[in-house]
N, C-alpha and C positions, 0 to 999 in steps of 0.2 A: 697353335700354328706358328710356324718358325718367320722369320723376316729374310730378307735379300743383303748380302753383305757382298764388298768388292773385294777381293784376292786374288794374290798374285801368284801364281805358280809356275816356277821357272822364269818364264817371259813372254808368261800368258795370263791375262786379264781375264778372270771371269767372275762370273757374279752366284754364288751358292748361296742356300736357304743354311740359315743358322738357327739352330736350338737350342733351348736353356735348359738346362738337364743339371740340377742339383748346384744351380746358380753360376754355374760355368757354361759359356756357349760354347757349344759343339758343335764346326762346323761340318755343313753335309762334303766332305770329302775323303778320298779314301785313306785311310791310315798312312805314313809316307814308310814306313818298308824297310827301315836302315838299315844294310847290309853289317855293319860296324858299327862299333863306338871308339872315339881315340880321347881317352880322360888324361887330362892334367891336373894336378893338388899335393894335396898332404897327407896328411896320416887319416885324414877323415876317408880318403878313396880311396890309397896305399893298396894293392892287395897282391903284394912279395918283394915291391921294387928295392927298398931299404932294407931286408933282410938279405936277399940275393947279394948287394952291393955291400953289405956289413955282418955284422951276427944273424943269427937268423932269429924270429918272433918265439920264444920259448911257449912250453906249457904253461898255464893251463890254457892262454890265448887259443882261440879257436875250437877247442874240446866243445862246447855246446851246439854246435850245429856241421863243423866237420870233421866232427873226433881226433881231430888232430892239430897243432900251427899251422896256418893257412898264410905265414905272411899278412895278417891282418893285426891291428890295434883294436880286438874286438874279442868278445867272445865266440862271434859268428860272422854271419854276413851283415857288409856295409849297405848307405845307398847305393852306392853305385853296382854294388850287385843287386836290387832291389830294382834299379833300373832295367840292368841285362834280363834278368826274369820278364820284367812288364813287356821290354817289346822280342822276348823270343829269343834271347841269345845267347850266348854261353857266357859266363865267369869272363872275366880280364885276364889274358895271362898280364904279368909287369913284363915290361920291355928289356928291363935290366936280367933277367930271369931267363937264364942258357939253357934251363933243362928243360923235357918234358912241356914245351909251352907249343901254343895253336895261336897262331895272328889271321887265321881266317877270319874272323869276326872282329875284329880290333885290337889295341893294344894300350895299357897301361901307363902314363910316362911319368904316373905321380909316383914321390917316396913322400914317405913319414918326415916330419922336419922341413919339408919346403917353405917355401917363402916365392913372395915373388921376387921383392930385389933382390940382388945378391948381398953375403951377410960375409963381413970380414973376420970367420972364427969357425973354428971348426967343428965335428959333428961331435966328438970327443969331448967339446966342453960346454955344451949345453943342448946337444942332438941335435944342431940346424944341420942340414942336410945340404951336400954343396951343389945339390941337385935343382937349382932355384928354377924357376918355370920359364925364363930364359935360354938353359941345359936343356930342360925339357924339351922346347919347341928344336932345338939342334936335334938331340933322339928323333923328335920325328920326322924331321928331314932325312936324317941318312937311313932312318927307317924305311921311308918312302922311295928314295933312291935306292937302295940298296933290293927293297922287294921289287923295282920295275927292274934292274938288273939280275937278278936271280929266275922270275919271270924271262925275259929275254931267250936267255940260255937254257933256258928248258929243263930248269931245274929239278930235283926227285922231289926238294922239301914244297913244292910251289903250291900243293890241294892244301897247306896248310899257310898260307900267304895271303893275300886280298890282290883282287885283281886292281889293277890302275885307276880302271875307270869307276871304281868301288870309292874314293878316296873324296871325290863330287860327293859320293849318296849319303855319307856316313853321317852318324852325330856325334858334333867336336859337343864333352861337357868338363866343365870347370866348377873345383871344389878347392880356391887357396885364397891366401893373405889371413887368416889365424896368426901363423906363423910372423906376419910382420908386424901384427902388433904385441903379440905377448915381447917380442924382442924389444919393440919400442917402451913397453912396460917396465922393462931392464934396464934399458940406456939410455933412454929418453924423458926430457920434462914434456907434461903435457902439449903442452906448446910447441916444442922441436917432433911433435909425434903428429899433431895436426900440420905441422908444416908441409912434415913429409909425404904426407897421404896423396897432394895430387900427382908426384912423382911416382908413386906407386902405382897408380891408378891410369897411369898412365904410359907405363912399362908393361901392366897385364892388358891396355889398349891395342897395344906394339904389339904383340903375342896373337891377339884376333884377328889383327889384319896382317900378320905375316902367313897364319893358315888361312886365310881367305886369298890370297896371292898366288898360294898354294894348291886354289880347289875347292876348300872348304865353304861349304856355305849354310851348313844349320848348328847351331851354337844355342846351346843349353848351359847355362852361368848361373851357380848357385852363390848368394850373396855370406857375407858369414855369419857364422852364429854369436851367439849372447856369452862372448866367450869370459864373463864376468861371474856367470852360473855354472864355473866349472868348478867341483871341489876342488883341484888344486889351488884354485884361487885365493882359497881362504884358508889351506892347509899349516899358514904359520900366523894367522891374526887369529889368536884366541880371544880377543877381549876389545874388539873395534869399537872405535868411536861413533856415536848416536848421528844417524845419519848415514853412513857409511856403507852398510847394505841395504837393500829394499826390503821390501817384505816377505821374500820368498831366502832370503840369503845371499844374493848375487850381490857382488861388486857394484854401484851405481857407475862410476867414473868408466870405469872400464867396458860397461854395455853402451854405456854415453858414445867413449870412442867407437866402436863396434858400429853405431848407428850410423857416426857421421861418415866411416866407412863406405859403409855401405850406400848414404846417401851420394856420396859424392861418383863410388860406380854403378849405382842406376844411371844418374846422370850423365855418366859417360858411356856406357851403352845406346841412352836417346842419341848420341851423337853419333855412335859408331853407327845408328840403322841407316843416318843419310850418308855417311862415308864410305857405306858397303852395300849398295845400291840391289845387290843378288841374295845378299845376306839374309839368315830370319835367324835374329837375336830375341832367345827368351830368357828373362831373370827373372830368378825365382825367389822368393822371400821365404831363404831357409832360416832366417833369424824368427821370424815370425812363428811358426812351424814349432820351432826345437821352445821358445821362450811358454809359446800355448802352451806345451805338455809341461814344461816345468811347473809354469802359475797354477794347475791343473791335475797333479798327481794321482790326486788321492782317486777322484772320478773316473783315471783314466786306468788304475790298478798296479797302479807305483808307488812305492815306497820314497820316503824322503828324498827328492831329489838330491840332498846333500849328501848323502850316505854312497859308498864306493864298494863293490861286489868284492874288485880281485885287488887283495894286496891287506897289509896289516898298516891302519894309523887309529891311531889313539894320542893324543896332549900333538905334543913335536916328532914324536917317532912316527918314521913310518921306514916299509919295507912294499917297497913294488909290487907290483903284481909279478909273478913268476921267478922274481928273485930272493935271495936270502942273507939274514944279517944278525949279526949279533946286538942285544940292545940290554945292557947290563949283566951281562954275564950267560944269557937268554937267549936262544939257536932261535927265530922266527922263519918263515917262511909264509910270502904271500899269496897264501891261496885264495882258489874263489870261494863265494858264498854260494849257499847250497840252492837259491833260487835267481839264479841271474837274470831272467826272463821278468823280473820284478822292479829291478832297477833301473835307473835313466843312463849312473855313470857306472862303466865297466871298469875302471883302471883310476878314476879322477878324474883320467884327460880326453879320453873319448868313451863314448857312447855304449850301449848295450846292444846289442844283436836285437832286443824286442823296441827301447826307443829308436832304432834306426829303422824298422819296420815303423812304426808307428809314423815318424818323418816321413819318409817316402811315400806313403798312406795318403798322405796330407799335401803333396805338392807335385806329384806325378799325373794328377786330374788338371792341373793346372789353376786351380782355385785358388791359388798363392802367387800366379806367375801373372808378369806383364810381356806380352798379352797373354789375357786370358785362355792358353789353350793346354790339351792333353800331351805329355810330351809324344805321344804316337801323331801328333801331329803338329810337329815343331818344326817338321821342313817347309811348312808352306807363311810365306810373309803375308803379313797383315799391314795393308798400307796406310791405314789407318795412323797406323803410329810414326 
């Protein structure tokens, strides 16, 4: 038998029966319908922005699931496409992305290489993207003015636009800040990286209440991952000091950072639910998620988490994925592994087409998220919190 729980829908108070269904409550209301998604990030949700704006995602990227470069840092599909399937909708075109694109259903505004602050260097010399989620939030303003103006005028492109009042219904999600601490990793003592975190955290704060200013009011915020468990991590310490990884291989200091990260914007999220009074903010513990499968491998039908599909490293050499290079007199070429669907890392630095399904598996019921809910039911606030 379910209990009575108080929610708030829109700016109506009611009171529905809540179920426990595989230890997540699910409350009796109806799926909320989002006509759209409008995503902000990095190369984890990426899917064409930074190839559109730059070189485009070569082969073998994408070959496993859309026989082709999709504009992804992946073999296939990311979460964020893993979300589009869940509640019904189409692919992301990227924003940046002039051809062939459909903003009916949402649009795009992450590239590869983001960050949240802005980073003083350019994409040339270590792929930060000058596209920082500040930019982003600019794209979706003249995105949004620009489709109520095109709208207006009665335009041909307009069956493939979102209507106005669509921009309310939609679900804003966020998948960044990786990107500012691998940076901080670079140029930063520990110390000058914690400092900066609540400026950080408080720049991507800026961001959720300027689309809530905007209209916005259902926000889905994926926290970051355990970016210490990335082989690139460890790609030039061959011989680390005792102590220095855990037990699984990951960087200790570096998922350290990672956590306090992320501690610091949950807690900023609690703040943003009483500053955004219409708002239904869920975060979700995609650290938790991607660390489970790593600690987890073998049970879950993966191969070493340390091991990398697409690209050639062996000792100090390495060659890309989809790139080519000479390494002693030796033509290499980074191709993939003949079972990528096996592996956790695609490239080193992001994910596999099958661990990104496996994430998504895992926090899309909302068993990882505060609050506890399914993201088909992320538009309605829980007062609770």
């Amino acid at each position: 038998m379910g209990s009575p729980k108080i929610v708030v829908v829109g700016m109506v108070v009611v009171v529905v029966l809540v179920v426990t269904i595989g230890g997540v409550e699910v409350m009796d209301l109806p799926p909320c319908e989002f006509p759209a998604i409008y995503n902000f990030g990095d190369s984890n949700s990426d899917t064409g922005g930074i190839s559109a704006a730059f070189e485009p995602i070569p082969a073998p990227y994408g070959e496993n699931y859309f026989r082709k470069p999709a504009g992804r840092d992946c073999d296939g599909r990311l979460v964020v496409d893993f979300i589009a399937e869940h509640l019904r909708l189409p692919y992301l075109s990227a924003y940046l992305n002039s051809i062939g694109t459909n903003f009916k259903h949402g649009a795009n505004f992450a590239t590869g290489g983001s960050t949240i602050r802005r980073q003083n260097e350019t994409i040339f010399e270590y792929g930060i993207s000058p596209f920082s989620l500040d930019i982003q939030i600019v794209h979706f303003d003249q995105f949004k003015s620009r489709t109520g103006d095109l709208y207006s005028q009665g335009n041909s492109d307009r069956d493939k636009l979102p209507k106005q009042e669509e921009f309310s219904k939609a679900l804003y999600t966020f998948d960044i800040g990786q990107n500012d601490l691998s940076i901080g990793f670079r140029k930063l003592s520990d110390e000058q990286l914690r400092a900066a975190m609540p400026d950080i955290i408080n720049q991507f704060a800026s961001a959720v209440q300027h689309l809530y200013e905007k209209g916005a009011r259902a926000f889905w915020i994926h926290n970051t991952g355990p970016i210490g468990c990335l082989p690139v991590a460890t790609f030039y310490i061959l011989n680390p000091q005792p102590g220095f990884l855990d037990q699984y291989g990951c960087i200790k200091g570096q998922n350290d950072m990672a956590v306090e990260f992320n501690r610091l914007l949950k807690d900023r999220v609690n703040k943003l639910r009483a500053e955004l009074p219409l708002a239904a903010l869920t975060y979700v513990d995609v650290y938790t998620a991607k660390y489970g499968l790593i600690s987890n491998t073998k049970n879950q039908g993966f191969t070493d988490p340390r091991k990398v599909c697409c690209g050639h490293h062996e000792n100090y050499d390495h060659v890309w994925c989809g790139q080519k290079a000479s390494i002693n007199g030796t033509q290499y070429y980074g191709a993939s592994c003949a079972t990528p669907s096996t592996f956790i890392s695609w490239d080193g630095v992001h994910y596999s087409e099958a661990a990104n399904h496996w994430v998504a598996d895992r926090i899309l019921n909302g068993s990882l998220s505060e609050p506890p809910i399914p993201i088909t039911h992320a538009c309605h606030k829980n007062p609770s919190l």
